[in-house]
C-alpha positions, 0 to 999 in steps of 0.5 A, a space after each residue: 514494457 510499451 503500453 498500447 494505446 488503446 484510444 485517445 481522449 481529450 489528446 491524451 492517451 488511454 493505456 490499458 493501465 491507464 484505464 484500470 487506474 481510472 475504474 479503480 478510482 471511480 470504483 472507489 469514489 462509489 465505495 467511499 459514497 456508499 460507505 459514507 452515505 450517512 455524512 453530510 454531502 459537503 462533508 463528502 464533497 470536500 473529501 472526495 475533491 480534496 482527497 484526489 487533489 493530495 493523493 495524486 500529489 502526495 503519491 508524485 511526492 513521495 516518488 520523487 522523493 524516493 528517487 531524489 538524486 535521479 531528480 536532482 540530476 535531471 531538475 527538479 521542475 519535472 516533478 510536475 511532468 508525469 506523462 512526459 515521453 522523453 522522461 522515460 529514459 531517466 528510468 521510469 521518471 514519470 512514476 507515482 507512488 501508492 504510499 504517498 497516495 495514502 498519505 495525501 488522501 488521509 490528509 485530505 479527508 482531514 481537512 474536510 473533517 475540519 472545514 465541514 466539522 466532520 470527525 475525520 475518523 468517519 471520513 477515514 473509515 469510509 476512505 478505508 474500505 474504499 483505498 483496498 478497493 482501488 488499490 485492488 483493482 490498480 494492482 491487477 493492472 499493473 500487468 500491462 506495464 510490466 510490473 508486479 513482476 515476482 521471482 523467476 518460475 523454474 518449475 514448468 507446471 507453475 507456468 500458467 496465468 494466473 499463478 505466473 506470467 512470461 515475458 517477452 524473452 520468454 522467461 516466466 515470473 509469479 504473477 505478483 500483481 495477481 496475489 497484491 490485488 487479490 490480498 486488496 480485494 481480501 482486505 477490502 470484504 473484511 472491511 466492509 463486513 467485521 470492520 462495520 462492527 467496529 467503533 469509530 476510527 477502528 476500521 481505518 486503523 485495521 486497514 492501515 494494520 492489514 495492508 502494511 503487514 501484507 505490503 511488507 512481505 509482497 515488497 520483498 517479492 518484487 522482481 520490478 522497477 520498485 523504488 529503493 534507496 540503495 539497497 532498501 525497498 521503499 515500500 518496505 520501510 513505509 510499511 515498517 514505519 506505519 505499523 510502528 506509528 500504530 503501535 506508539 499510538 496504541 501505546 499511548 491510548 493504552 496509557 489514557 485508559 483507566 486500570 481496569 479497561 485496558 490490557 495488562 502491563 504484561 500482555 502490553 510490553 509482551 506485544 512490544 518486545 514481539 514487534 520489535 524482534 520481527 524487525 531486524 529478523 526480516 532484515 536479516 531474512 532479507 540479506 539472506 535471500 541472496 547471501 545465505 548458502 544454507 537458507 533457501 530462498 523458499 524458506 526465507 521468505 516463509 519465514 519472512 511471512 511469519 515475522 511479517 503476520 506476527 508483526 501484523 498481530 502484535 500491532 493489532 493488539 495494541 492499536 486495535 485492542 486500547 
């Protein structure tokens, strides 16, 4: 889908999408000094500079790692190319990704924890209700490029914006972009409201459970250019991972604490063996979609939705609760 250029600054071209990004991140950057108003300036001032510094190259590394075999055919010295027009006939080579963003903000907020010596956990938690924000608003975007795209509407009284949108061949789609900004937005008031409550380091924690919980299921849901290795979704798998990294982490704390002060061994192992289950459930789920003569595609991905909520839950138990 061509974006219109809405006005030129510095030679380059602001697109509709183009300038949701940037209110998303100025909307941030405010978030994020506001929530960390109590840190020192330069504790703040490295994060910001350093955060935006890896997050944009950690979010065009995650992609071209995605999407290696197309880089390797076109070289590798594109990596640095992501406005380059004559790029866009290799599929899109010119993408970001917002988990290496992620990755790359957090690692930024960990350096200046320790040039500034700062505890990086309370950088982290005012970096958290401000990601769900950007990411939020960087979502609602994502129409002016035609992604976010969901399944196809058959139905005509649920083609209407905002529950869907029609295309160019007039074929109408769920507005998926509306439901992930919508979810941001959701994660982004619990974080600035039960997550100020928390102790130390929760409030990251609870934005990494929520949002990769929700990620897998809205993934799923994609009807778009999503990256994907053969025929797995990217995202999806990131999401996975990170909710099981929470879950050893929290497995561990649990094995620190002293008898009295942590859950049962029963409740602990309970937890586990439910998180493990979901997993291969939702893979099964997601052959399903398209191979299952008996399942419908609704109850599928309603299924789905549970599994992904009881994956949600039983890591929050355990990261949240040791």
């Amino acid at each position: 889908m061509e974006e219109t250029v809405m006005w030129n600054i510095l030679g380059r071209p602001m697109t509709p999408y183009a300038v949701a990004v940037w209110v998303a991140c100025l909307a941030a950057l405010g978030v994020f000094l506001w929530q960390g108003r109590r840190l020192k300036t330069s504790a703040r001032l490295a994060t910001v500079v350093l955060s935006a510094v890896l997050g944009l190259l950690g979010a065009r590394l995650f992609y071209v790692a995605a999407r290696w075999e197309l880089f390797l055919d076109i070289g590798l010295q594109n990596f640095f190319y992501i406005e380059d027009e004559e790029l866009r006939i290799w599929g899109a080579a010119t993408g970001a990704a917002f988990w290496g963003a992620v990755g790359g903000v957090a690692l930024g907020a960990l350096l200046a924890g320790k040039l500034t010596r700062v505890k990086t956990a309370d950088l982290l938690d005012a970096l958290a209700p401000a990601g769900a924000l950007g990411i939020a608003l960087s979502r609602f975007g994502e129409f002016s490029i035609g992604e976010g795209i969901g399944p196809e509407v058959d139905v005509e009284a649920l083609q209407f914006f905002p529950l869907s949108v029609v295309n160019e061949w007039e074929e109408w789609n769920y507005a998926l972009f509306m439901l992930e900004g919508l979810v941001g937005l959701i994660i982004f008031v619990l974080l600035i409201t039960y997550g100020r409550r928390l102790a130390q380091g929760y409030r990251a924690r609870m934005f990494l459970v929520l949002y990769s919980s929700a990620q897998i299921i809205l993934e799923a849901l994609r009807r778009d250019n999503f990256l994907r290795w053969l025929f797995v979704r990217v995202s999806q798998v990131t999401a996975a991972v990170v909710l099981l990294g929470l879950v050893v982490f929290g497995i561990l704390r649990w094995m620190k604490r002293p008898e009295g002060q942590r859950m049962s061994q029963k409740k602990l192992i309970g937890n586990g063996v439910i998180f493990l289950l979901m997993v291969p459930i939702i893979v099964i789920l997601e052959f399903a979609v398209d191979k299952s003569p008996t399942l419908s595609v609704g109850m599928a991905y309603l299924l789905e939705t549970i599994c992904c909520i009881g994956m949600g839950v039983t890591s929050w138990n355990l990261a949240m609760k040791n």
